[in-house]
RODRENNU-290221 format. One line per field, with one value per residue (C-alpha): x negated, y, z negated; residue number from 1; residue in one letter. Coordinates in steps of 0.1 Angstrom, whole numbers. Example, Ala and Ser with C-alpha at 12.3 -4.5 7.8 and 13.67 -1.06 7.14 Angstrom:
2
u c(-123 -137)
v c(-45 -11)
w c(-78 -71)
k c(1 2)
r c(A S)
***
This chain:
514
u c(-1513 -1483 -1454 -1433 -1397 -1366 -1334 -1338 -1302 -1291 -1313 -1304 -1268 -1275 -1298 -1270 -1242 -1265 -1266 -1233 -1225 -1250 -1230 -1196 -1193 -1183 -1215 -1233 -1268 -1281 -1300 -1332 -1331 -1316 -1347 -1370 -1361 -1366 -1397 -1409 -1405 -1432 -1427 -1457 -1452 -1416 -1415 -1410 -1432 -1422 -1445 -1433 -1413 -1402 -1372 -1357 -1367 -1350 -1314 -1318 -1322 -1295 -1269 -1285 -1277 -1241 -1233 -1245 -1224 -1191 -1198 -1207 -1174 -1152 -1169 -1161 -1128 -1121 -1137 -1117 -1082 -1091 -1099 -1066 -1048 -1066 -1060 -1025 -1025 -1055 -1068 -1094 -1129 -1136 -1097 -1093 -1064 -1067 -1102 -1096 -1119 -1095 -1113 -1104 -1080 -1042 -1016 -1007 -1046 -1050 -1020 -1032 -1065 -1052 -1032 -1063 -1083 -1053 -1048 -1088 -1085 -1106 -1115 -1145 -1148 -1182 -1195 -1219 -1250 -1242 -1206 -1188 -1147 -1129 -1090 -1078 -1048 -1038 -1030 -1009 -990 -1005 -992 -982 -954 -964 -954 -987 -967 -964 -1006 -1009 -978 -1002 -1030 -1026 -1038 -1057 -1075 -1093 -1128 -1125 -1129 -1162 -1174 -1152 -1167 -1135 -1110 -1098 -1062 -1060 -1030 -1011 -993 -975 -996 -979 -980 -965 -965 -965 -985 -1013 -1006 -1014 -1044 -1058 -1048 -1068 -1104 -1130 -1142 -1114 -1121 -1128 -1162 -1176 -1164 -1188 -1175 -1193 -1209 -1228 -1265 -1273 -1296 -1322 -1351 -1384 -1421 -1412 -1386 -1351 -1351 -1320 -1312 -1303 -1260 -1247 -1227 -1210 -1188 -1147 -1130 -1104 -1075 -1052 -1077 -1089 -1052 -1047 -1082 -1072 -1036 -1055 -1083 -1058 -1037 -1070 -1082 -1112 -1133 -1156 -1146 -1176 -1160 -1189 -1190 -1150 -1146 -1131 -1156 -1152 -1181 -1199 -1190 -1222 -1261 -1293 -1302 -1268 -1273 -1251 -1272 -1305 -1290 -1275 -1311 -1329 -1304 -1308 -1349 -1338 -1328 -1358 -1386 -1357 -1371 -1357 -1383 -1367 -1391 -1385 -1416 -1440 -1425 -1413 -1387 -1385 -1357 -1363 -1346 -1354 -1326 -1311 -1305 -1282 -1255 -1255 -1222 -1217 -1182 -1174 -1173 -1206 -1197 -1223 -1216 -1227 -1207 -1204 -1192 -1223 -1236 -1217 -1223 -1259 -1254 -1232 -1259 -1290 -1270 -1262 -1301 -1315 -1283 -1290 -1259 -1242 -1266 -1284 -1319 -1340 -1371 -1398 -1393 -1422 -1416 -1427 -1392 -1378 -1345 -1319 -1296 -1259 -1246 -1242 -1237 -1279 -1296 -1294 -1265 -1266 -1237 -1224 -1203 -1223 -1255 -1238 -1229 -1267 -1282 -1255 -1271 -1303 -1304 -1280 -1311 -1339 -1351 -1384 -1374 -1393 -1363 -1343 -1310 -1283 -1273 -1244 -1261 -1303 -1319 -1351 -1377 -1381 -1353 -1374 -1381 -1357 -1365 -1404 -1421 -1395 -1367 -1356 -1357 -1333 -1339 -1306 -1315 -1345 -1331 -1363 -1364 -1392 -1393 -1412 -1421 -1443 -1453 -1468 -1449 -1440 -1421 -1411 -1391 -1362 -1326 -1288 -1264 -1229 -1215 -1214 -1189 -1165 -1166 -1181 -1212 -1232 -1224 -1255 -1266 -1282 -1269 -1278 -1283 -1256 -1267 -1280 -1266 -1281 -1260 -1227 -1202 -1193 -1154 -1138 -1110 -1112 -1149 -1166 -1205 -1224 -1255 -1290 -1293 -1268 -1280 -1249 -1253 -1223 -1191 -1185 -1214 -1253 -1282 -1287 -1299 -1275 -1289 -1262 -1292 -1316 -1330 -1330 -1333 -1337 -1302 -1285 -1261 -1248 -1229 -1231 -1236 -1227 -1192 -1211 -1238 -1277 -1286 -1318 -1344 -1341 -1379 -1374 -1343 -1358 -1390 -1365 -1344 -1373 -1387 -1363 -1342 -1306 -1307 -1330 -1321 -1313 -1315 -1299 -1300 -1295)
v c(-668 -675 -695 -712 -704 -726 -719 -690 -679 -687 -665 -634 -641 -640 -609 -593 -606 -592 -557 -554 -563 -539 -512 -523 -529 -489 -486 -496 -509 -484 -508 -489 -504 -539 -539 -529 -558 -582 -572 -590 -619 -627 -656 -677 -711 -705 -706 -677 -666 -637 -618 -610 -626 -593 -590 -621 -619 -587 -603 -635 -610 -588 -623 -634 -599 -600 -632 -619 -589 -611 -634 -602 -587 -620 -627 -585 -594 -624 -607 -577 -591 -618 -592 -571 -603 -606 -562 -571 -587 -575 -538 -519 -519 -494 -488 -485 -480 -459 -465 -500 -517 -543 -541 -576 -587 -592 -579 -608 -609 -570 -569 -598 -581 -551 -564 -578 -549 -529 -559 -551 -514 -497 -457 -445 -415 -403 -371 -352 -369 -399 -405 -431 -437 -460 -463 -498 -499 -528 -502 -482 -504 -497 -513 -507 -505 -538 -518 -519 -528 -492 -490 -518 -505 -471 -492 -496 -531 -520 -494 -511 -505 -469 -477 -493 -460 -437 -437 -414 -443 -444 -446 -423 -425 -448 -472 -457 -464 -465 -458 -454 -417 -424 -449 -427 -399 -419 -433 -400 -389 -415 -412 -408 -374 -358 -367 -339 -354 -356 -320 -293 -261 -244 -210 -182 -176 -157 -130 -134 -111 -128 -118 -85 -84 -97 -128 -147 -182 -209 -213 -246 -259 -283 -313 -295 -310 -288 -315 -300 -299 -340 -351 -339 -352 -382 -388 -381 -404 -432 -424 -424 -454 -435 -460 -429 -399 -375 -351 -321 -323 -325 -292 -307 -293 -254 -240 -210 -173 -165 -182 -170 -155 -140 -106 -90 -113 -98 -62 -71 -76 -49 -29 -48 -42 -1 -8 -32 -7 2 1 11 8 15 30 20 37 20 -14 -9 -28 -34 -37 -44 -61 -95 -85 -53 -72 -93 -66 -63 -79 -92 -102 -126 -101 -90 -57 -42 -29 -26 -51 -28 -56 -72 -43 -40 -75 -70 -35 -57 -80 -58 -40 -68 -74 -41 -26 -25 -10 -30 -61 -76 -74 -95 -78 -79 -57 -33 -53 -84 -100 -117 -101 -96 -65 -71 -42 -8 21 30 20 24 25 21 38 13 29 58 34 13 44 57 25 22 54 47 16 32 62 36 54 41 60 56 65 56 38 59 66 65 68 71 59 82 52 30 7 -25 -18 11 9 4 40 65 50 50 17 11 -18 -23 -52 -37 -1 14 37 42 67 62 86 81 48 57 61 95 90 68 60 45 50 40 28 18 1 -34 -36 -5 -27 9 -10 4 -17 -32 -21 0 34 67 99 120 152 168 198 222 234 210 195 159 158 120 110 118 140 168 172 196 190 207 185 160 135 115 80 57 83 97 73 89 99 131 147 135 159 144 114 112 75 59 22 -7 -26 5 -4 -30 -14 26 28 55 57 44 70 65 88 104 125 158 157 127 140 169 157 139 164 183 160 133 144 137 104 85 49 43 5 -8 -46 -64)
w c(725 750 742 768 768 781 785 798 805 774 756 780 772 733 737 751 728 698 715 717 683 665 685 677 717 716 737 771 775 800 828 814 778 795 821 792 765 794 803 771 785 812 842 854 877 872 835 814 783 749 746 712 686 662 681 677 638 632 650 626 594 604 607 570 553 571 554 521 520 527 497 475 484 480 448 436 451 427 396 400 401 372 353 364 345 316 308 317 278 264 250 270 256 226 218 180 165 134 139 139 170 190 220 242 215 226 208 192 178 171 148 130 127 118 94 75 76 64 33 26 28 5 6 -10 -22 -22 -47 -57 -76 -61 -77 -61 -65 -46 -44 -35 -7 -24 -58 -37 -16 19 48 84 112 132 165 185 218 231 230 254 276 283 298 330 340 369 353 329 350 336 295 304 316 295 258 249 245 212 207 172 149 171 144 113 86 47 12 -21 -26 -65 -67 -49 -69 -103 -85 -80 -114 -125 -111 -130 -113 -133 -164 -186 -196 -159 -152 -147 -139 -114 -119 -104 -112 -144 -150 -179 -190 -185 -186 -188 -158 -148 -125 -110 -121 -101 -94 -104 -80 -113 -102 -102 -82 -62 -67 -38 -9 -22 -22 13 24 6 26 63 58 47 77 102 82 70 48 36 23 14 -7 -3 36 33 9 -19 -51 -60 -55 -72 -53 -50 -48 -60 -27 -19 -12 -43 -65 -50 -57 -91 -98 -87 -106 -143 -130 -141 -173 -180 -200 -223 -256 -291 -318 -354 -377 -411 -433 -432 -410 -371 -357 -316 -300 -259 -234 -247 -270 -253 -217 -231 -239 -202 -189 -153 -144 -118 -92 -100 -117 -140 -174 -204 -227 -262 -283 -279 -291 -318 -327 -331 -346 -374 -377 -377 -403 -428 -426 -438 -458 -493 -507 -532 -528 -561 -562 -578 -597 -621 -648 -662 -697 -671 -672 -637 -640 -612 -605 -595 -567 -572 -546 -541 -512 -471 -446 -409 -394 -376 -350 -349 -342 -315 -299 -297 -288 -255 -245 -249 -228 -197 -205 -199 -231 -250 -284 -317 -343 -374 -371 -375 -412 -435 -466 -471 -499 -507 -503 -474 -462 -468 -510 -512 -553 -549 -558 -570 -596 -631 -646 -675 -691 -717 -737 -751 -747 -730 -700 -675 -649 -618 -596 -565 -576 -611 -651 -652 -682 -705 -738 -760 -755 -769 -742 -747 -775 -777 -804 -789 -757 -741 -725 -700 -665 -644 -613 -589 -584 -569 -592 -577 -591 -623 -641 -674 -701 -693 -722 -721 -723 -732 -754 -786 -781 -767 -769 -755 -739 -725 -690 -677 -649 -638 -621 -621 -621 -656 -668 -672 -681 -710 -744 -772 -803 -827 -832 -846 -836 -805 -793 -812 -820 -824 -791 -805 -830 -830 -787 -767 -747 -722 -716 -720 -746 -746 -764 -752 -745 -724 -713 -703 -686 -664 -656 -640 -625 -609 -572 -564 -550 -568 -580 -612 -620 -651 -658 -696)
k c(1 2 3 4 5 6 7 8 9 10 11 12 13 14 15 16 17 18 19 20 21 22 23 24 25 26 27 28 29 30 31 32 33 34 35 36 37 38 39 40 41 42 43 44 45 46 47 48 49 50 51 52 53 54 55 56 57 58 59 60 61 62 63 64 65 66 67 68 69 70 71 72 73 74 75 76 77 78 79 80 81 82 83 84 85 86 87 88 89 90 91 92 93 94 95 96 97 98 99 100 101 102 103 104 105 106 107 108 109 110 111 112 113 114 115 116 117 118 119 120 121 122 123 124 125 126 127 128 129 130 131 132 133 134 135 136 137 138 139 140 141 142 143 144 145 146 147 148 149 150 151 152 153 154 155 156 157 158 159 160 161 162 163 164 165 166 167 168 169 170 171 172 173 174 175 176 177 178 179 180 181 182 183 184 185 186 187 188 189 190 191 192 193 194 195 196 197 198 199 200 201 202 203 204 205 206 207 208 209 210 211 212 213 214 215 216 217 218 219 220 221 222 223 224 225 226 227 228 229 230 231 232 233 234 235 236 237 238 239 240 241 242 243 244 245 246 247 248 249 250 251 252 253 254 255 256 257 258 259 260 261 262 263 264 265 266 267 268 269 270 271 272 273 274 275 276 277 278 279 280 281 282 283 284 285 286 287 288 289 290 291 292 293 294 295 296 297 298 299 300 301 302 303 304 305 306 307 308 309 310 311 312 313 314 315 316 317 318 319 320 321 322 323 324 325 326 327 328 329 330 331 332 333 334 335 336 337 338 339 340 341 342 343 344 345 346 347 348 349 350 351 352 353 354 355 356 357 358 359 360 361 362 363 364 365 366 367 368 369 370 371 372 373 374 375 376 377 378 379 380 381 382 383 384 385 386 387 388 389 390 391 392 393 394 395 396 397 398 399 400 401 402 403 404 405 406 407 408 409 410 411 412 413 414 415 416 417 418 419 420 421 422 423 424 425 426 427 428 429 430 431 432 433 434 435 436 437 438 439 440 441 442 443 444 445 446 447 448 449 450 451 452 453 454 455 456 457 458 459 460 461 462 463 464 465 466 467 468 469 470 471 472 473 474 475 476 477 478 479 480 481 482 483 484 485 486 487 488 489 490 491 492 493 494 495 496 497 498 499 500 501 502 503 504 505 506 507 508 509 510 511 512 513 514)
r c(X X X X X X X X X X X X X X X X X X X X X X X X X X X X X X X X X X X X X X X X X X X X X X X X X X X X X X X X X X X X X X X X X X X X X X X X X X X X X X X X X X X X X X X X X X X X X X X X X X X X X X X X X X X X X X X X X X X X X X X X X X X X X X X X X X X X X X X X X X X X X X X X X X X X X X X X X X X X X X X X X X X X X X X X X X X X X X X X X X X X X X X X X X X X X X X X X X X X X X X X X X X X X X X X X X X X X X X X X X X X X X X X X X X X X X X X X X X X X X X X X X X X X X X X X X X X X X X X X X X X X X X X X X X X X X X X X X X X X X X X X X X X X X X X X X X X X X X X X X X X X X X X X X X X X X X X X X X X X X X X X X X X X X X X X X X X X X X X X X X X X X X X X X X X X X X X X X X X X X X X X X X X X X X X X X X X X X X X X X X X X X X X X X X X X X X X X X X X X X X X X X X X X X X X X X X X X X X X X X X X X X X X X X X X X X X X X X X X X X X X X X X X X X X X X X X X X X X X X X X X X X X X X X X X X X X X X X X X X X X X X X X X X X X X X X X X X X X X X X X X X X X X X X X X X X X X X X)
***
């Protein structure tokens, strides 16, 4: 299809006006091109026919777009130096002011604002376990300067484009925030996280001995506070405007030195792990006693710098304790008699004595020895039966109301008879107890006031007081004491006497009891 075209001249002249305004009319249309674009348009009868229209479309698009850029930049223009007024008196996007947002607000407007949020300030002090605090600005007096004006005088108007794109445009401390020193001071004071009830002081893990080995305890981080570090946390975050203190993230607790995987705890262990088949078994006749490091790893002292020793005290402490337990020296025993009587003994100097130095000594080396020892305990004084009934199988039994002797050796009667003790009426009475035959002597003489009597076998007991042959009588027990006793003595037959003294060892318990 053809299309007729008019005006022919007109066109030409518009073809060429367009040319030269795509190139700025810095260039000439060679005759070539010129010759070329008009060969599009063909003549017949006179009358001229385009042979294509894109041409003529692309001149048309290229006026449109030229329009639309002019309006774009008017419009840019406009927007541009509105907004240049409107920074003149307003803050930049994303200023704060002690992290206080007054983005767009004027000055007038942002101290106003400010001003509340100051009025509602509240910090909150967040702890451990989910302990919340809070101090109140309005309990110590908080307030501000009101001088914002020097903020707004560092934005430059015409640089307000830049905030949008700069996320960095905080302002910081920029207005002098205040307090009542005092006042803050007694607010802190007053919190609950130092009250001595809500305290927990924080410690490093413990070693205890478990299944047979040492294992590490967990720390515990507690809840002390470290009150200098809060107060200066305290003062910046009320001068930043900090709603949110987190006191764990900030440092403000005292924490433990050291955690159950620190590497000195790991090595403390594996160091108590060579003590742990210590063993001390205490062999008491016929009864053991073990003492391992369920009881032996507690004497073992760690300091806060994770030093190990041996802590003797402890030692001692369980020595004392262990020794008050089986000691029998001087304690009353409580008995049946052979006659079948429940009787009870008071002291006396017979039984068993742990050396208690001498004991805590041996048992410091045996655990630094890693020993596993079957022994005694260390001795002061031994009775001659076992530690648990030290009066069960060997002893001479005086009973001194019915003035009757039995002496028992290895568990059976190996003798037995009547006696006189001391004199009831003289107010010579032979004392109760438990004592220890010191030794026993032939052919001695008795030497008191106002006597002198020889004798075949002397077996004494309780100091001058004991057991012999008195040949001056004739009788023996009954209620003889009572009136015509001894000086304090238990008189004897001399066969009984004699029997005994054969028979019985240094030592051996003596029990008398009314």
């Amino acid at each position: 299809m053809r299309y007729y075209v008019e005006n022919h001249d007109e066109i030409m002249t518009d073809i060429n006006s367009e040319i030269e305004k795509k190139y700025n009319g810095s260039i000439m249309i060679s005759r070539k091109e010129r010759n070329k674009r008009k060969k599009s348009i063909r003549f017949k009868g006179g009358r001229r026919y385009k042979k294509s229209e894109t041409g003529l479309k692309k001149i048309l698009l290229e006026n449109c777009n030229s329009k639309y850029f002019t309006v774009i930049v008017l419009v840019s223009g406009m927007t541009y130096i509105c907004s240049n007024m409107y920074f003149k008196y307003h803050f930049y996007t994303g200023t704060t002011i002690n992290c206080i947002n007054v983005s767009f607000k004027s000055i007038e407007d942002a101290e106003k604002y400010i001003g509340d949020s100051i009025d509602n300030y509240k910090l909150i002090l967040k702890g451990r376990g989910e302990v919340i605090n809070v101090i109140d600005g309005k309990d110590i007096a908080l307030g501000y300067n009101y001088e914002i004006n020097s903020i707004k005088e560092k934005q430059n108007e015409i640089s307000w484009i830049k905030s949008f794109f700069d996320k960095d445009t905080q302002e910081g401390n920029n207005i002098l925030i205040t307090y009542d020193e005092k006042l803050l001071n007694n607010a802190i004071e007053c919190l609950d996280i130092f009250k001595e009830d809500n305290i927990i002081t924080p410690e490093n893990p413990k070693f205890i001995y478990s299944n047979n080995e040492f294992v590490i305890e967990d720390e515990i981080y507690g809840s002390k506070i470290d009150k200098d570090i809060l107060i200066e946390k305290i003062k910046k975050s009320i001068l930043d405007g900090q709603e949110v203190l987190d006191l764990e993230k900030e440092g403000c607790y005292e924490n433990p030195e050291y955690t159950k995987s620190s590497e000195k705890a790991l090595r403390i262990k594996d160091i108590l792990n060579q003590y742990k088949d210590s063993k001390v078994i205490y062999n008491f006749g016929n009864s053991e006693k073990v003492i391992d490091m369920s009881v032996m790893g507690k004497w073992i002292n760690i300091d806060e710098s994770y030093n190990v020793t041996i802590n003797r005290d402890k030692v001692m402490a369980f020595v004392n304790e262990f020794a008050d337990k089986y000691d029998t020296v001087g304690i009353w025993r409580t008995m049946y008699s052979t006659s079948g009587r429940m009787v009870t003994v008071p002291g006396g100097d017979y039984g068993f004595k742990i050396n208690r130095e001498a004991e805590t000594e041996e048992l410091i080396k045996n655990l630094k020895g890693n020993d596993i020892v079957k022994r005694e305990p260390v001795y002061e004084q031994k009775g001659i039966n076992t530690i648990i009934n030290d009066i069960e199988k060997t002893c001479v039994e005086i009973d001194l109301s019915n003035q009757h002797l039995w002496f028992y050796k290895d568990g059976s009667i190996l003798a037995e008879g009547d006696l006189v003790s001391g004199s009831i009426a003289n107010g010579t009475i032979t004392p109760e107890g438990t004592y220890s035959l010191k030794y026993k002597d032939k052919d001695s003489v008795l030497v008191g006031e106002g006597y002198r009597s020889p004798v075949d076998f002397w077996m004494p007991f309780n100091g001058n007081i004991g057991m012999h042959d008195a040949g001056w009588r004739y009788n023996f027990g009954g209620k003889i004491y009572l009136t015509n006793g001894s000086h304090g003595c238990i008189n004897l037959p001399h066969s009984l006497a004699k029997n005994i003294f054969y028979n019985i060892e240094e030592g051996t318990p003596v029990v008398c009891y009314y």
